[in-house]
N, CA, C and O atoms as a Tinker XYZ file with bonds, in Angstrom:
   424  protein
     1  N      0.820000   -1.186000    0.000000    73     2
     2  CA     0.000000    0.000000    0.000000    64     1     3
     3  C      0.872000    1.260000    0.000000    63     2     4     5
     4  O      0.652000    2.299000   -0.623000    81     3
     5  N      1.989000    0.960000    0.879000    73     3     6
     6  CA     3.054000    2.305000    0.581000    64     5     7
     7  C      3.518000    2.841000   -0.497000    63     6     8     9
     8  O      3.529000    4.001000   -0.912000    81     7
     9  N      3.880000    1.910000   -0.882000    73     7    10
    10  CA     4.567000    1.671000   -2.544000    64     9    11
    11  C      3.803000    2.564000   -3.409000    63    10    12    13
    12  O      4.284000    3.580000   -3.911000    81    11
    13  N      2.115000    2.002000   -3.638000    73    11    14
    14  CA     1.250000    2.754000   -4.368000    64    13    15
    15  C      1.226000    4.298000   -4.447000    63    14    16    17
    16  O      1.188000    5.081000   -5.396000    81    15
    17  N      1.268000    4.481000   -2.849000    73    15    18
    18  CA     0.957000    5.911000   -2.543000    64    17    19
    19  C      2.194000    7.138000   -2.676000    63    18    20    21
    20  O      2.132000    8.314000   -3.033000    81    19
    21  N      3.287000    6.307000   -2.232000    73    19    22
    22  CA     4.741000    7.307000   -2.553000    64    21    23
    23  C      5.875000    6.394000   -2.973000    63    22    24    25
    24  O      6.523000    5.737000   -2.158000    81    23
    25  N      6.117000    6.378000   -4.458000    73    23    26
    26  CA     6.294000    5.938000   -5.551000    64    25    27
    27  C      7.953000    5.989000   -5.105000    63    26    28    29
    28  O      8.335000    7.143000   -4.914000    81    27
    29  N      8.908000    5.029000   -4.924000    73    27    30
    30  CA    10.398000    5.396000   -4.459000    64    29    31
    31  C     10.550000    4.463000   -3.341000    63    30    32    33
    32  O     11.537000    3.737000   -3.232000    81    31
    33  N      9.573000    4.479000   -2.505000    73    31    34
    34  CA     9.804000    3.858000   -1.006000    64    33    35
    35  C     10.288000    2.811000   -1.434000    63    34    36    37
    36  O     10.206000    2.456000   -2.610000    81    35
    37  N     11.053000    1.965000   -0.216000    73    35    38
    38  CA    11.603000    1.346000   -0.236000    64    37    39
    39  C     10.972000    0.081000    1.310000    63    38    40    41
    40  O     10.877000    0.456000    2.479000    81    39
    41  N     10.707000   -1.096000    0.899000    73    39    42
    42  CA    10.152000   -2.086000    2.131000    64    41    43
    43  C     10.995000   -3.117000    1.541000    63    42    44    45
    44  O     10.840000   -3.626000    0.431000    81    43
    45  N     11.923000   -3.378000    2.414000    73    43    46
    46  CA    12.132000   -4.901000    2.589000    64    45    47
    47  C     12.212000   -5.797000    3.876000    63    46    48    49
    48  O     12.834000   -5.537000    4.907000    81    47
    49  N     11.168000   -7.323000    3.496000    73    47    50
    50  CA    11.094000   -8.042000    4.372000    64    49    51
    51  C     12.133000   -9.066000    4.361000    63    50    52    53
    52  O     12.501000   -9.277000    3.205000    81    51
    53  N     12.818000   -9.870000    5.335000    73    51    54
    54  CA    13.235000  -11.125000    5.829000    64    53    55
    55  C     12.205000  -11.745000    6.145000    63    54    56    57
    56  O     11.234000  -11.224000    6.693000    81    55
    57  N     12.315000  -13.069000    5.795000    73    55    58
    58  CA    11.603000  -14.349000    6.829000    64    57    59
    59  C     13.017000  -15.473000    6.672000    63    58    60    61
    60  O     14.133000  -15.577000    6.164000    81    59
    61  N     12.057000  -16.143000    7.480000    73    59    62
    62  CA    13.363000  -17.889000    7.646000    64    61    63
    63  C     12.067000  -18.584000    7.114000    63    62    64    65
    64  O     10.946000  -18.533000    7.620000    81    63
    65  N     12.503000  -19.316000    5.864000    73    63    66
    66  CA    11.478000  -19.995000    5.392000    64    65    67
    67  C     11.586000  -21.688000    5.239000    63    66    68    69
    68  O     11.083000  -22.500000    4.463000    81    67
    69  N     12.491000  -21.778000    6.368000    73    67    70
    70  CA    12.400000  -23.402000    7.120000    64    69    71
    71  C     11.307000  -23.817000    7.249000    63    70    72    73
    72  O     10.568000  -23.323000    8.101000    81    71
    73  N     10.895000  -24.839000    6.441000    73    71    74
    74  CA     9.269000  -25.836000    7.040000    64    73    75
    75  C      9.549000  -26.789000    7.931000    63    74    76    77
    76  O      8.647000  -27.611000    8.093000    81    75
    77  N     10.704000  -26.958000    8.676000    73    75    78
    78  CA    10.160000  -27.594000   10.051000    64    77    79
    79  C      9.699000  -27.469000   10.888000    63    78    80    81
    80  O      9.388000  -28.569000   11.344000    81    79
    81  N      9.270000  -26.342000   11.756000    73    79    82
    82  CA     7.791000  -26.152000   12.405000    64    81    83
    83  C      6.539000  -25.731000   11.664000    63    82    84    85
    84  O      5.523000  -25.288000   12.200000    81    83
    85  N      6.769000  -25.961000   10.103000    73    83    86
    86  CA     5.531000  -25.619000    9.469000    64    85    87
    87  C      5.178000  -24.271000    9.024000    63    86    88    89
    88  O      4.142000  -23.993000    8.419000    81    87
    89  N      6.234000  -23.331000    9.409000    73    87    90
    90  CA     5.623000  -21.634000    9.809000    64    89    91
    91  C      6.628000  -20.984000    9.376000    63    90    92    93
    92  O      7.784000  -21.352000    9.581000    81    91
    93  N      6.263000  -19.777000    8.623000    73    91    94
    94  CA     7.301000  -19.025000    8.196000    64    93    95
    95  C      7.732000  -18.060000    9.446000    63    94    96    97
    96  O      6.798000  -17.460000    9.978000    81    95
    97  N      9.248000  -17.810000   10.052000    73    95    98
    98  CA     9.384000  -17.023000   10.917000    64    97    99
    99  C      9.830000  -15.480000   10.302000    63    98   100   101
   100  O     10.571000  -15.535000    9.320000    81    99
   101  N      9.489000  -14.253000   10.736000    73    99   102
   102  CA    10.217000  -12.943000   10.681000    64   101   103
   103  C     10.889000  -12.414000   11.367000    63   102   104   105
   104  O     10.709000  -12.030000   12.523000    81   103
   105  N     12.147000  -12.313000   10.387000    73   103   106
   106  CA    13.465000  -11.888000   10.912000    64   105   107
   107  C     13.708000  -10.220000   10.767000    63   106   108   109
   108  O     14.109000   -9.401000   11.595000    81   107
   109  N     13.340000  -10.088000    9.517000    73   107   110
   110  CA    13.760000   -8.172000    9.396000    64   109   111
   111  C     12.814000   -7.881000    8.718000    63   110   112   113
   112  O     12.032000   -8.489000    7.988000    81   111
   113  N     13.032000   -6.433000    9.175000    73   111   114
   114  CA    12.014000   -5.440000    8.254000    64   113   115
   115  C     13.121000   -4.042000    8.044000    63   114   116   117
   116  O     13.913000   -3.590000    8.871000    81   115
   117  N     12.869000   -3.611000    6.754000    73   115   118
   118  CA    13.417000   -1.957000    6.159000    64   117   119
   119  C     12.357000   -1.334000    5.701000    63   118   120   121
   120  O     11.392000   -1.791000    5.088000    81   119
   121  N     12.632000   -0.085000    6.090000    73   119   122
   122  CA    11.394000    0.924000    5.984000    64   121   123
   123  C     11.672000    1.837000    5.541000    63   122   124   125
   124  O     11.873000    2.677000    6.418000    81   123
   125  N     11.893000    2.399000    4.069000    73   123   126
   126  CA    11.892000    3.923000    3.809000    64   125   127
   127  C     10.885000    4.260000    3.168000    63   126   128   129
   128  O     10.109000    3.531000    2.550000    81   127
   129  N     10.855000    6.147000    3.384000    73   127   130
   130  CA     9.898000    6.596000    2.194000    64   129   131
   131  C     10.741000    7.652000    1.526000    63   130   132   133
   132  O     11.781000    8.278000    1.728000    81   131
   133  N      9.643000    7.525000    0.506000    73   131   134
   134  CA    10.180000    8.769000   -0.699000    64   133   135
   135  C     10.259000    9.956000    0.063000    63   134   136   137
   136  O     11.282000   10.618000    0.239000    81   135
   137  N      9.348000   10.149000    0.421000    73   135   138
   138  CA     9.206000   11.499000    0.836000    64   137   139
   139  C     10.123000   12.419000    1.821000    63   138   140   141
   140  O     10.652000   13.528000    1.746000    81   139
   141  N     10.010000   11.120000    3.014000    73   139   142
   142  CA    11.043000   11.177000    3.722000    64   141   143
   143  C     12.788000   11.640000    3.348000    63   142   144   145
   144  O     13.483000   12.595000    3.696000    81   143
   145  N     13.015000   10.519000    2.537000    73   143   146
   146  CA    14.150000   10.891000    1.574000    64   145   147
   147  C     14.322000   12.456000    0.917000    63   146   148   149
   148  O     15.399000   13.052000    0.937000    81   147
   149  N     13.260000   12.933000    0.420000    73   147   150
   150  CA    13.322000   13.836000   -0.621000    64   149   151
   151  C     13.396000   15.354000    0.576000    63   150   152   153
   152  O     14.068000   16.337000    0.263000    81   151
   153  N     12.711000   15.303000    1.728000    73   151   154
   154  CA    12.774000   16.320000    3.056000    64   153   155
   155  C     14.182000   16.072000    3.561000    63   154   156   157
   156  O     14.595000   17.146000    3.998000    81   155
   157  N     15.467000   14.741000    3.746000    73   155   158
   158  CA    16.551000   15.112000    4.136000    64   157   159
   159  C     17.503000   15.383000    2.784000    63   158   160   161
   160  O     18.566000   15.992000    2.897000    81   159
   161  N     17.175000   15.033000    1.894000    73   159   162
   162  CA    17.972000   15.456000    0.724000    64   161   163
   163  C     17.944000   17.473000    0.678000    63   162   164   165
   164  O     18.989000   18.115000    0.574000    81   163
   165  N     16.640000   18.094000    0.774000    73   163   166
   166  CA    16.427000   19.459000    0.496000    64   165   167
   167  C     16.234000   19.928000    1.870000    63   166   168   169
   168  O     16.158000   21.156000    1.897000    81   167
   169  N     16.134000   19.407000    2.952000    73   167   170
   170  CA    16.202000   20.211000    3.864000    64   169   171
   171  C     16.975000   20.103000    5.280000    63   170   172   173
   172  O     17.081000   20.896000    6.216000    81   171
   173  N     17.396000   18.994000    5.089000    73   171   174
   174  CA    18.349000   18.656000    6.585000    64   173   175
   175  C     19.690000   19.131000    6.467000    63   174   176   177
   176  O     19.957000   19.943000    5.581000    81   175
   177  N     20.633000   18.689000    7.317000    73   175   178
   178  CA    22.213000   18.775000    7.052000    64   177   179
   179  C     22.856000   17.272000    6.866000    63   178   180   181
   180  O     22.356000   16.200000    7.208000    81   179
   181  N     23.963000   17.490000    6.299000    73   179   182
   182  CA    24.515000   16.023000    5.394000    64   181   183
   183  C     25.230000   15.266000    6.654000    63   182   184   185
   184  O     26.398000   14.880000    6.612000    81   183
   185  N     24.199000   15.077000    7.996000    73   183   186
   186  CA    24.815000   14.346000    8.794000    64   185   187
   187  C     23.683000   12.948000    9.480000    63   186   188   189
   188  O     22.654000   13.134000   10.129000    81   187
   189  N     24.277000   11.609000    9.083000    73   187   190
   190  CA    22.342000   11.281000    9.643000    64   189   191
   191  C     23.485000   10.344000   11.331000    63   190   192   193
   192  O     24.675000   10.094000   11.524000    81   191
   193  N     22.638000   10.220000   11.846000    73   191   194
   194  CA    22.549000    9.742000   13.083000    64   193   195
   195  C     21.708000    8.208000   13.264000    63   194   196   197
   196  O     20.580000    7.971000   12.832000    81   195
   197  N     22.548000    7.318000   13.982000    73   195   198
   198  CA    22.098000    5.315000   13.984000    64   197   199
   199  C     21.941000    5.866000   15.488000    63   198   200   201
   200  O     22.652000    6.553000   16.220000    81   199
   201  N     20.530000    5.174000   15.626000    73   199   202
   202  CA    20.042000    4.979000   17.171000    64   201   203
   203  C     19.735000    3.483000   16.743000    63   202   204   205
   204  O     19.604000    3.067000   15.592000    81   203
   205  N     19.658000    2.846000   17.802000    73   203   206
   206  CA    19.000000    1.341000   18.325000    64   205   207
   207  C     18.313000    1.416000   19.504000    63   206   208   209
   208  O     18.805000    1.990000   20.475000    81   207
   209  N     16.792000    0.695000   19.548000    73   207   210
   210  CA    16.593000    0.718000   20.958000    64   209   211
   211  C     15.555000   -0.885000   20.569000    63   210   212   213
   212  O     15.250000   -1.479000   19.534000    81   211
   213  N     15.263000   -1.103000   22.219000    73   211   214
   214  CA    14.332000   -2.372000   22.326000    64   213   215
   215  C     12.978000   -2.195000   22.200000    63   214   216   217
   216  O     12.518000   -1.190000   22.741000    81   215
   217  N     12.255000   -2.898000   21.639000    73   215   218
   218  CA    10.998000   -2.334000   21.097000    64   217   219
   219  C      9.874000   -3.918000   22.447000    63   218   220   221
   220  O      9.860000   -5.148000   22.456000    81   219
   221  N      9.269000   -2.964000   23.184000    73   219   222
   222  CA     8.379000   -3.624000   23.750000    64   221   223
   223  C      7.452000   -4.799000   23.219000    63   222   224   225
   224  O      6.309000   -4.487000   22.886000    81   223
   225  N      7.775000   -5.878000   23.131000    73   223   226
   226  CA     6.885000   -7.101000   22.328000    64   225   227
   227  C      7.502000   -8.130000   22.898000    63   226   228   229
   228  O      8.657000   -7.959000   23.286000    81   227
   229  N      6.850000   -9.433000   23.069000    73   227   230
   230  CA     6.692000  -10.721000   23.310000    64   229   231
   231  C      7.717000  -11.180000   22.755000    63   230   232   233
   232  O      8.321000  -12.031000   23.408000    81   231
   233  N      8.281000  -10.801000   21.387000    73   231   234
   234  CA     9.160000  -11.328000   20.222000    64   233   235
   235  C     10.534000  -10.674000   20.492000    63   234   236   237
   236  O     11.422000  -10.935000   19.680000    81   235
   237  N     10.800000   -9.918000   21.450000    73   235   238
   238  CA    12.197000   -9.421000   21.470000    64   237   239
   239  C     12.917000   -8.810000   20.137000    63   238   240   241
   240  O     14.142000   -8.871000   20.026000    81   239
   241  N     12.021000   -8.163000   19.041000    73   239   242
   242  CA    12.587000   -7.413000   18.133000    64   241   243
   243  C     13.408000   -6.127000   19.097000    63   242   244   245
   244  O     13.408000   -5.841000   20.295000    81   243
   245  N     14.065000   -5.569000   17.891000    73   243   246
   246  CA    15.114000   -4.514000   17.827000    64   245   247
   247  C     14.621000   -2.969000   16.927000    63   246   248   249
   248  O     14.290000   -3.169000   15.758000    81   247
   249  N     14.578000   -1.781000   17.325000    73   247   250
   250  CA    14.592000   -1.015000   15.801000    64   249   251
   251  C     15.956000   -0.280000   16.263000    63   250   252   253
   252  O     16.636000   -0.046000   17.262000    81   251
   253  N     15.889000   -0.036000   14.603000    73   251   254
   254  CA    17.485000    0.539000   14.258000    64   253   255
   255  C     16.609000    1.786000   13.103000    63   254   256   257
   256  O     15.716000    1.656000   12.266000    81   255
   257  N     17.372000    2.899000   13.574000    73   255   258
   258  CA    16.838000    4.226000   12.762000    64   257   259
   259  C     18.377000    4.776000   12.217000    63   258   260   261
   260  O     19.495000    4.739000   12.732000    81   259
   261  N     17.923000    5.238000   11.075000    73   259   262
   262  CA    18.923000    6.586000   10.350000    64   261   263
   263  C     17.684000    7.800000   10.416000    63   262   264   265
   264  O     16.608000    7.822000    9.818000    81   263
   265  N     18.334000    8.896000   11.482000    73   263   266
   266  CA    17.956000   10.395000   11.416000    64   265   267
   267  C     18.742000   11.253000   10.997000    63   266   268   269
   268  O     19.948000   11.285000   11.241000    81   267
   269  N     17.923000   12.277000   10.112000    73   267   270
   270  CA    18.677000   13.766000    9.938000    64   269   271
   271  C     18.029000   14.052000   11.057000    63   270   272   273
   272  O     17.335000   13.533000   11.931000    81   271
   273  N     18.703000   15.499000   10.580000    73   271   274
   274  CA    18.926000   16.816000   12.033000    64   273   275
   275  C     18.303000   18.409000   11.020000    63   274   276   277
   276  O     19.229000   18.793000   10.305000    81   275
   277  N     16.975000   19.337000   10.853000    73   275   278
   278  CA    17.050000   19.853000    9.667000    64   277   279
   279  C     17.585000   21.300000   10.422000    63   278   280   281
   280  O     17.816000   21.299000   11.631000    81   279
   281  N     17.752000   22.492000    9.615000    73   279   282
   282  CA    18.152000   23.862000   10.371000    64   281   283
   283  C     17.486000   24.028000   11.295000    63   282   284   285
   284  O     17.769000   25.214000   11.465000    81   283
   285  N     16.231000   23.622000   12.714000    73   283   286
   286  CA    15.655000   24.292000   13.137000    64   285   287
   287  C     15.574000   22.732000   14.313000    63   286   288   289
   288  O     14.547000   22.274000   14.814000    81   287
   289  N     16.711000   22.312000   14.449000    73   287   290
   290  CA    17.154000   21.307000   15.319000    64   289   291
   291  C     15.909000   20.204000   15.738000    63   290   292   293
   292  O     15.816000   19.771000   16.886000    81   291
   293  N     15.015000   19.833000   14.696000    73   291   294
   294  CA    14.465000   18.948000   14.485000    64   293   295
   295  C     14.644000   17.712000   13.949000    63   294   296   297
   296  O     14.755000   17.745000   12.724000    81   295
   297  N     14.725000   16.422000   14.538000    73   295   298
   298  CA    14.798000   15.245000   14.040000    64   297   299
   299  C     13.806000   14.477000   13.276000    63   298   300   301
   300  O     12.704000   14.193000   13.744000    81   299
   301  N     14.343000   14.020000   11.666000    73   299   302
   302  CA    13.544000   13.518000   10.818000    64   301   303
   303  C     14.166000   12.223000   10.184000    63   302   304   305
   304  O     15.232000   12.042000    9.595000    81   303
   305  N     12.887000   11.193000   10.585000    73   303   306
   306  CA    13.897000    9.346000   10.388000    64   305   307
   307  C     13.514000    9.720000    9.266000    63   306   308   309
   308  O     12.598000   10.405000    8.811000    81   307
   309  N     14.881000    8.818000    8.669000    73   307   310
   310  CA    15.214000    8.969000    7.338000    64   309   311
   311  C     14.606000    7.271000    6.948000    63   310   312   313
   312  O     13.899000    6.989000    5.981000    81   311
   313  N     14.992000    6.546000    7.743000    73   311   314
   314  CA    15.286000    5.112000    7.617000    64   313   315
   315  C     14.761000    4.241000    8.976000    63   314   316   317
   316  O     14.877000    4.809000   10.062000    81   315
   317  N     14.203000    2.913000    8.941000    73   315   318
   318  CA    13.983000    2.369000    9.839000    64   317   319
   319  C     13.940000    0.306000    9.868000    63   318   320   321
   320  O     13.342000   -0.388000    9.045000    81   319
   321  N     14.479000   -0.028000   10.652000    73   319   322
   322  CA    14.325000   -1.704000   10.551000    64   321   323
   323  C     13.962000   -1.817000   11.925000    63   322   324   325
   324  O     14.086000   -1.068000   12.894000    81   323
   325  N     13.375000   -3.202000   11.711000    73   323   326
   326  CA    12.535000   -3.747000   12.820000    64   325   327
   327  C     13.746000   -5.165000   12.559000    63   326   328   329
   328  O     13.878000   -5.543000   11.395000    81   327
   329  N     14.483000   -5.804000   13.548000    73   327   330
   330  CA    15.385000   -6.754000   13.777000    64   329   331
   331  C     15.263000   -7.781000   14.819000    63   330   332   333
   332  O     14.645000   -7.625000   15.872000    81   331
   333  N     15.810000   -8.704000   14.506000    73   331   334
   334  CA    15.413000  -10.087000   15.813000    64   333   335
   335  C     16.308000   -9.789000   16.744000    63   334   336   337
   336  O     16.241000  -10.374000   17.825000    81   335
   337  N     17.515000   -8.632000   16.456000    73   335   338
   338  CA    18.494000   -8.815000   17.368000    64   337   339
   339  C     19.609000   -7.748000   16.785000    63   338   340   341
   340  O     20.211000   -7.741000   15.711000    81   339
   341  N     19.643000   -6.923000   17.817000    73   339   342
   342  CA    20.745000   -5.986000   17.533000    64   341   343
   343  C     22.204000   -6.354000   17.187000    63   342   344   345
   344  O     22.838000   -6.658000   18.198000    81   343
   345  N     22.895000   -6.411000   16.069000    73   343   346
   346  CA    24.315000   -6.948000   16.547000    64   345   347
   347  C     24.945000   -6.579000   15.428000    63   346   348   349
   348  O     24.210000   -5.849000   14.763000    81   347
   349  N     26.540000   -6.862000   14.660000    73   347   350
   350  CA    26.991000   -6.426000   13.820000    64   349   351
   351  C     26.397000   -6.618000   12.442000    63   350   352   353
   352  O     26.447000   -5.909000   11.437000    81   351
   353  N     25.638000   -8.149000   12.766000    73   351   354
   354  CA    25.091000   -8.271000   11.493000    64   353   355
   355  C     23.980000   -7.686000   11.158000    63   354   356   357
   356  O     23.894000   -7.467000    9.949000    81   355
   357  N     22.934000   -7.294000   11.910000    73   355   358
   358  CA    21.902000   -6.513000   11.489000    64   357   359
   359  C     21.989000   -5.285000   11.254000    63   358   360   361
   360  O     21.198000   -4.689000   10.523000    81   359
   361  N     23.035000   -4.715000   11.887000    73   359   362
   362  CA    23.653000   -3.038000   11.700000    64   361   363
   363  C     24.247000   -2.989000   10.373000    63   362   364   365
   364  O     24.043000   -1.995000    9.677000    81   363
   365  N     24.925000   -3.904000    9.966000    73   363   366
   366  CA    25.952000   -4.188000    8.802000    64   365   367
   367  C     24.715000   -4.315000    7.000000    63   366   368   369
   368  O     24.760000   -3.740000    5.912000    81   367
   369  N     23.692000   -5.491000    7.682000    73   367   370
   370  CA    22.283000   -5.392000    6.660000    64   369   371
   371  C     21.882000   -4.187000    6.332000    63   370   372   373
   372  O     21.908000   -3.779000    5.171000    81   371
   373  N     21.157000   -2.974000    8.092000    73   371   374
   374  CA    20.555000   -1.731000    7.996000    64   373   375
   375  C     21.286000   -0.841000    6.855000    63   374   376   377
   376  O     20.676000   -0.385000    5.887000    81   375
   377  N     22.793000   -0.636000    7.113000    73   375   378
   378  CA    23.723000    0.228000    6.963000    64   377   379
   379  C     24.020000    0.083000    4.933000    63   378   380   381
   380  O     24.458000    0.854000    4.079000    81   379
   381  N     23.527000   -1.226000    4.932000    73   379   382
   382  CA    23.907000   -1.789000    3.312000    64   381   383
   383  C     23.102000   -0.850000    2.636000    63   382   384   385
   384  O     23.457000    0.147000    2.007000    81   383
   385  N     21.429000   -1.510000    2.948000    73   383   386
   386  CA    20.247000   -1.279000    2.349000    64   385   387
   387  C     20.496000    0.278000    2.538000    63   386   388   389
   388  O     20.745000    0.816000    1.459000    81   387
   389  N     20.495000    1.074000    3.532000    73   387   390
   390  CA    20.791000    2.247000    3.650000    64   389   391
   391  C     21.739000    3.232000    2.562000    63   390   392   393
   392  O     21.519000    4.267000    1.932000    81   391
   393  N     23.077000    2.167000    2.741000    73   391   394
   394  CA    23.885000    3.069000    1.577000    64   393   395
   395  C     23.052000    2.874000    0.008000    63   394   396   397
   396  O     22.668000    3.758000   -0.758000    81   395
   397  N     22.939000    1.243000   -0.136000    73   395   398
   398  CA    22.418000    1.099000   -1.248000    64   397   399
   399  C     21.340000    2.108000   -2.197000    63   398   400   401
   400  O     21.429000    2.542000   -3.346000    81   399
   401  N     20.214000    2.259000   -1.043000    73   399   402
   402  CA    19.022000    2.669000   -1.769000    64   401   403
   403  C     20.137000    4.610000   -1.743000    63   402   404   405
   404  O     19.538000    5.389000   -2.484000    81   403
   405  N     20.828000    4.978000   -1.394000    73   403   406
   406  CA    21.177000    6.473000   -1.076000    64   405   407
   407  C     21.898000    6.879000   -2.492000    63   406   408   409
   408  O     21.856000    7.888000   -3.196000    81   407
   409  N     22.806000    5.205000   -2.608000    73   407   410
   410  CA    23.910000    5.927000   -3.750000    64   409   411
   411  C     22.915000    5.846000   -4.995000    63   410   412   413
   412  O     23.126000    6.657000   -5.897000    81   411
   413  N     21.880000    4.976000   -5.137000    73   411   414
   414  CA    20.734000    5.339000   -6.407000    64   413   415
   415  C     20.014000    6.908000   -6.371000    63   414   416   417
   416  O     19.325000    7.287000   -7.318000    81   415
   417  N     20.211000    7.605000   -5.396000    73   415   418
   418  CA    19.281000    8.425000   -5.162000    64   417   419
   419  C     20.399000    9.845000   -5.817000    63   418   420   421
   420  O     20.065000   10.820000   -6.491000    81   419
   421  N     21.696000    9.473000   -5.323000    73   419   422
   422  CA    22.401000   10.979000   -5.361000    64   421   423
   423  C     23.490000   10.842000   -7.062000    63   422   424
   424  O     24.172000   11.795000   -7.436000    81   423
């Protein structure tokens, strides 16, 4: 539904698609939008900022954000994943998809 509405975004899912308990499990999620993108491209400063914190759920996910900072010392996520687990490798995934979708953009 994102996709439709602002044409650029960017969603990618993980699963573990092992059928031995029968069930697909979810591992990651990436979250950008166009729009988003297009407000730190024209209006932030060329510095973004990685927070991690623990996200309250049963499932022990992770989110991991990229923020700008714009002239008027307001914070705007640029970027966002939902993770099974904070660690080099999921920072190392965030940080890919991150550069990836950036160097298409500039």
């Amino acid at each position: 539904m994102q996709l439709q509405f602002n044409p650029g975004s960017t969603i990618k899912l993980m699963i573990d698609r092992s059928f031995e308990n029968e069930r697909w499990t979810f591992l990651r999620m990436y979250y950008n939008l166009q729009a988003l993108k297009q407000e730190f491209l024209y209006g932030c400063r060329p510095i973004i900022g990685l927070y991690g914190c623990f996200l309250k759920s049963p499932f022990g996910e992770q989110l991991l954000l990229a923020m700008g900072k714009d002239g008027n010392d307001n914070m705007l996520p640029i970027a966002l994943a939902v993770v099974e687990v904070e660690k080099f490798d999921t920072w190392e995934w965030f940080l890919e998809l991150l550069r990836t979708i950036w160097t298409l953009m500039v």
